[in-house]
C-alpha positions, 0 to 999 in steps of 0.5 A, spaced: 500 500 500 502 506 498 499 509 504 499 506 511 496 511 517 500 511 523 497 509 530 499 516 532 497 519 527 490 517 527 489 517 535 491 525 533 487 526 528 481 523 531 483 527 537 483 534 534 477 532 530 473 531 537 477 537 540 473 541 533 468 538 534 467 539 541 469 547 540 464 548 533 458 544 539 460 550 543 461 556 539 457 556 532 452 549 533 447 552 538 447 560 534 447 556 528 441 552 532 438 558 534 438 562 526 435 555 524 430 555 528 429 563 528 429 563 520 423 557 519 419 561 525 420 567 520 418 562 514 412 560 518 410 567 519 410 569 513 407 564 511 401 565 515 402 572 513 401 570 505 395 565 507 392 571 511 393 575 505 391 571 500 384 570 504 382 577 504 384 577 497 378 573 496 375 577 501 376 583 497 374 580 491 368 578 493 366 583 496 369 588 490 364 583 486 358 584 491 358 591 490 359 591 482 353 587 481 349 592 486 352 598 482 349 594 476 343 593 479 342 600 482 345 603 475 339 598 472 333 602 477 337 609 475 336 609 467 329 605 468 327 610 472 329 615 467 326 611 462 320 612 466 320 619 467 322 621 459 316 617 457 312 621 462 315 627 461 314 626 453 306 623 455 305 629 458 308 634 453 304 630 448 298 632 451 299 639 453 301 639 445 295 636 444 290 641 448 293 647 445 292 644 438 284 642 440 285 649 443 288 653 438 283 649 433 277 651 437 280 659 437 281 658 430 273 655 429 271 660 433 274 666 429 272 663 423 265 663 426 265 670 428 269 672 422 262 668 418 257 671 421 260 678 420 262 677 412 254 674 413 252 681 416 257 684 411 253 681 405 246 682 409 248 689 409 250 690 402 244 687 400 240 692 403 243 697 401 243 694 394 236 693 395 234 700 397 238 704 392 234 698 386 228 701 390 230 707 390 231 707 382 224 704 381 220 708 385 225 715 382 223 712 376 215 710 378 213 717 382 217 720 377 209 722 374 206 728 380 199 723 379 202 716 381 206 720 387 200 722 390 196 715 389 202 712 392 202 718 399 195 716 398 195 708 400 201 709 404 197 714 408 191 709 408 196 702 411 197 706 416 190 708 418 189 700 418 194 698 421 
């Protein structure tokens, strides 16, 4: 064999092994023990913390959800009420416009009516007239001879006494 270990140089080797072994106990196994343990409390808490997190994530999210839909349902009863309200509100407009229309047509009717009746008194007058002046011209015409004036006095004088 190439290599053969001493006795001695083995019971040295062992002997420093545990003297390492027994400083590296004292001195770094329990700080490294206890950076262990406290990065896994810090890795548990952390997890906690995420579970923790990612629930009210959830939380919100529904609860976001929730008061999307209850915005969509209260946007919804908005526009129907003002649907509602532009109808009526158009309803009733159509209905003044309606009653100002049968007003106006009434006031029309009536003007005209009135406007009738003085074309007709109007016409009645000038008929009158015409006739009067006809009359007028016949009679000129008839009690242009002094006999026939007097004969006409006369049964005129005559109505009126039987009456």
């Amino acid at each position: 064999m190439l290599v053969s270990p001493d006795l001695g140089l083995i019971v040295w080797m062992t002997l420093s092994f545990l003297i390492l072994f027994v400083l590296l106990r004292i001195f770094a196994w329990k700080p490294v023990l206890k950076m262990l343990n406290d990065r896994e409390e810090k890795i548990n808490v952390s997890l906690n913390e995420a579970n923790l997190a990612r629930e009210q994530m959830k939380q919100l999210t529904a609860d976001n959800e929730r008061l999307l839909l209850e915005a969509k349902d209260e946007r919804d009863a908005i526009l129907n009420e003002a649907r509602k309200v532009s109808q009526k509100m158009y309803d009733d407009a159509k209905a003044k416009a309606q009653e100002e229309s049968q007003r106006i047509i009434a006031s029309a009717k009536e003007g005209i009516n009135v406007e009738k009746q003085k074309a007709i008194a109007e016409i009645r007058n000038m008929i009158a007239e015409i006739s009067i002046e006809i009359a007028e011209k016949v009679i000129e015409n008839e009690l242009s001879d002094k006999q026939m004036h007097q004969k006409y006095i006369n049964e005129r004088v005559e109505a009126l006494h039987f009456n």
